[in-house]
C-alpha positions as CSV (number, residue, x, y, z in Angstrom):
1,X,88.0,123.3,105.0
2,X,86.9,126.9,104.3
3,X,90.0,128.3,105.1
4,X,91.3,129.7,101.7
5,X,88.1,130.9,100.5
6,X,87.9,132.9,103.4
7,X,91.3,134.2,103.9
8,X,92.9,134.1,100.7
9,X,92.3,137.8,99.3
10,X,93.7,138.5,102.8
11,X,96.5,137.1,102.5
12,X,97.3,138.1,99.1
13,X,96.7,141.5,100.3
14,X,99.4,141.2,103.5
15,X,101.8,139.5,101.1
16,X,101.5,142.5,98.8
17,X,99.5,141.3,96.0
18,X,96.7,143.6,96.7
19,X,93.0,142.1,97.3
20,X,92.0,141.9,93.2
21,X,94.7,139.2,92.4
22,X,93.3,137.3,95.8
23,X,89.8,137.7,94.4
24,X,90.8,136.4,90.9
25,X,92.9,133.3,92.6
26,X,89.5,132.9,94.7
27,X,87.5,132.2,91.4
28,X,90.4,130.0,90.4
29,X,90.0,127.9,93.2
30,X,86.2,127.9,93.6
31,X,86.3,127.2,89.3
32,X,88.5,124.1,89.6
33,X,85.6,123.3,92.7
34,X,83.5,123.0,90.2
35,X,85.7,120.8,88.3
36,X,86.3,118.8,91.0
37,X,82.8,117.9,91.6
38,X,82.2,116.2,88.7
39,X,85.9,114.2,88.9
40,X,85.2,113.4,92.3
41,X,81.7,111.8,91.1
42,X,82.8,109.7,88.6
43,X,86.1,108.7,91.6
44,X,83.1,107.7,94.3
45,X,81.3,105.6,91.7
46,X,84.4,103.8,91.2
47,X,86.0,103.7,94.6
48,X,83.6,104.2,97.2
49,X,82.6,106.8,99.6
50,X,85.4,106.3,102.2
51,X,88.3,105.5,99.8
52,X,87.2,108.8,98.1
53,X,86.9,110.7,101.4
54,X,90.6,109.8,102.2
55,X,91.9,110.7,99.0
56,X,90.1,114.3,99.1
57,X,90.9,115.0,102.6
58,X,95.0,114.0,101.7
59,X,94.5,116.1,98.5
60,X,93.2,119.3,100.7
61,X,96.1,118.7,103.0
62,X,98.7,118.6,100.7
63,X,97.0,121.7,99.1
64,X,96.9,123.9,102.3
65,X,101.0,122.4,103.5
66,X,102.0,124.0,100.2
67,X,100.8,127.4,100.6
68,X,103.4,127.5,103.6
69,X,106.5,127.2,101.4
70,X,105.9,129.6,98.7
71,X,104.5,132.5,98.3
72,X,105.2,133.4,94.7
73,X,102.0,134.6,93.0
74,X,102.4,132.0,90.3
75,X,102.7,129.6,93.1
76,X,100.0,130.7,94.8
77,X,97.4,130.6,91.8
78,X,98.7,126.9,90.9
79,X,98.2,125.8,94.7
80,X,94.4,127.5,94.4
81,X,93.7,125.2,91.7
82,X,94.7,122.2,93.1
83,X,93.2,123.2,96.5
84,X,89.8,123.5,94.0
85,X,90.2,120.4,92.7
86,X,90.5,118.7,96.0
87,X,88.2,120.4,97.9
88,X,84.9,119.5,95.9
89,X,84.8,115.7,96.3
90,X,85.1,115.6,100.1
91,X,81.2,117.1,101.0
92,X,79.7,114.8,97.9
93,X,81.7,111.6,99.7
94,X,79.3,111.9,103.4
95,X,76.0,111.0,101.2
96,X,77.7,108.2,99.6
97,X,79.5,106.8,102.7
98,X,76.2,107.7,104.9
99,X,74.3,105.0,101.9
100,X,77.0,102.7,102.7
101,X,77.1,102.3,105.9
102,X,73.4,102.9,107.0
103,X,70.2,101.5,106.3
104,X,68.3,103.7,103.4
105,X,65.3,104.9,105.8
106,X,68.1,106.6,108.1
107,X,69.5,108.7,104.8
108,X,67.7,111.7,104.9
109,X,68.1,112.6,108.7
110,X,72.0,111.4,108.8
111,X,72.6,113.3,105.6
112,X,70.8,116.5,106.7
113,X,73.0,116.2,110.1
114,X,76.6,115.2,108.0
115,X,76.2,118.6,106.0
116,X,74.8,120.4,108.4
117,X,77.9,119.4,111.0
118,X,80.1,120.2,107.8
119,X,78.9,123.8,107.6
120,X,79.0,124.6,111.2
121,X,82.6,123.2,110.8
122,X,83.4,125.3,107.5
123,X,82.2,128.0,109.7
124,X,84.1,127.4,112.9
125,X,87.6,126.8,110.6
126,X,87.0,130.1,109.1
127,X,86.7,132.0,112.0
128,X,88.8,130.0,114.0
129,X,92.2,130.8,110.6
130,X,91.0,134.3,111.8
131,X,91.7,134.0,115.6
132,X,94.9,132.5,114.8
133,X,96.1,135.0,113.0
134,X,95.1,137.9,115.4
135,X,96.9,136.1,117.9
136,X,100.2,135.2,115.9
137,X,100.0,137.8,113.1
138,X,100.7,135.2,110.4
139,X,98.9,132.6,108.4
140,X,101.3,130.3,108.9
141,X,99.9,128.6,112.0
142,X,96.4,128.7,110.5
143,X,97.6,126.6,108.0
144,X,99.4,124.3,109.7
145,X,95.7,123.9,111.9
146,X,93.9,123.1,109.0
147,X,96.6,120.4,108.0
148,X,96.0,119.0,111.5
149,X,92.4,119.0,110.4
150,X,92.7,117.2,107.6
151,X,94.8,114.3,109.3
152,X,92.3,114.1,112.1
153,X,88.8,113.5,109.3
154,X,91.7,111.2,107.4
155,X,92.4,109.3,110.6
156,X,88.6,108.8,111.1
157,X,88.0,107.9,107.7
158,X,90.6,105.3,107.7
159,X,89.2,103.7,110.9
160,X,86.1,103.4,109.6
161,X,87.2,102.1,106.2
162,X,89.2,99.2,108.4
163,X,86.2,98.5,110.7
164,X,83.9,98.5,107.2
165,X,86.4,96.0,105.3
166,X,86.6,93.9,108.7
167,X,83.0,93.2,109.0
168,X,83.0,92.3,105.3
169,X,85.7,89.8,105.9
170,X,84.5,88.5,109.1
171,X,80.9,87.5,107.7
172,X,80.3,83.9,106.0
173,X,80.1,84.7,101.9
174,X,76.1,84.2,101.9
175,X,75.4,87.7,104.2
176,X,78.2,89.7,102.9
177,X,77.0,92.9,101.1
178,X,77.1,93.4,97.4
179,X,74.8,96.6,97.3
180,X,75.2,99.4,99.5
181,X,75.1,98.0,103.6
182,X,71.8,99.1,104.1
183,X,70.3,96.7,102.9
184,X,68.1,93.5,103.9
185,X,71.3,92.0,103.3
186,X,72.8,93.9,105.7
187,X,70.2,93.7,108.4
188,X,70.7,90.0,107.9
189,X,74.4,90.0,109.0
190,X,73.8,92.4,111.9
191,X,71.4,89.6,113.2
192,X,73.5,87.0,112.8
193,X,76.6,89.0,114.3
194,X,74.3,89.8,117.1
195,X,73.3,86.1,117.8
């Protein structure tokens, strides 16, 4: 969700901030990015890839909701940071949940794809927070898009978390997977699901 990096000196400047107090709430948020990189890595160690991707996308979510109510500009650099500190484990979580759910010869390609779909995305939500606001002449309903964003990668997420912890329940103890699912173990199980 590229959203506030792209719009935010924007909309500081039509809420009558002027564009420097944007920038410096833009290197807020993209600080607390950086931040939030290193959090979310030790968080997907511990949790996993999808538990981590939930957590991120709820965190982003909540972040971009609260720029709707206020609009104070101490309210607006505290939201920055927590939209930083959510939005930097979410990319990170697609090579760890790729690993975990595909074999390790598929990584490279299925990575390469996942953030290259992510980018075209960031792009398309950028632009697309833009033609919103032509079209309304507020932020407002841009925001509430990119909530409805959030909720749809959360929704996937959650299904696939619930079809992943399924499968691991369904299987006899002997092929369930301890390491990453991409592993002989894991080809194992697919064969005897399959037969």
């Amino acid at each position: 969700m590229s959203m506030p990096q792209v719009h935010l000196v924007a909309y500081c400047g039509d809420l009558g901030y002027g564009p420097a107090r944007g920038a410096e709430m833009l290197a807020v948020m993209l600080g607390f990015g950086v931040a939030s990189r290193l959090i979310f890595g030790w968080v997907l160690n511990l949790i996993g890839g999808l538990p981590t991707l939930l957590l991120g996308s709820a965190m982003q979510a909540i972040a971009l909701a609260l720029y709707l109510p206020f609009n104070g500009l101490v309210s607006l650099y505290v939201i920055s940071a927590v939209f930083g500190l959510a939005q930097g484990g979410i990319v990170p979580s697609y090579a760890v949940i790729i690993r975990e759910l595909f074999p390790a010869r598929e990584a490279g390609f299925r990575v390469s794809l996942a953030i290259s779909v992510t980018l075209a995305g960031m792009a398309l939500g950028g632009w697309m927070a833009g033609a919103i606001y032509d079209w309304t002449g507020s932020y407002a309903s841009a925001l509430v898009n990119g909530v409805a964003w959030n909720i749809a990668n959360m929704a996937i997420a959650a299904w696939l978390l619930q079809r992943k912890r399924g499968r691991a329940v369904s299987l006899p103890p002997s092929l369930r997977c301890e390491e990453p699912c991409g592993t002989d173990g894991a080809k194992a199980a697919d064969r005897a699901m399959a037969g």
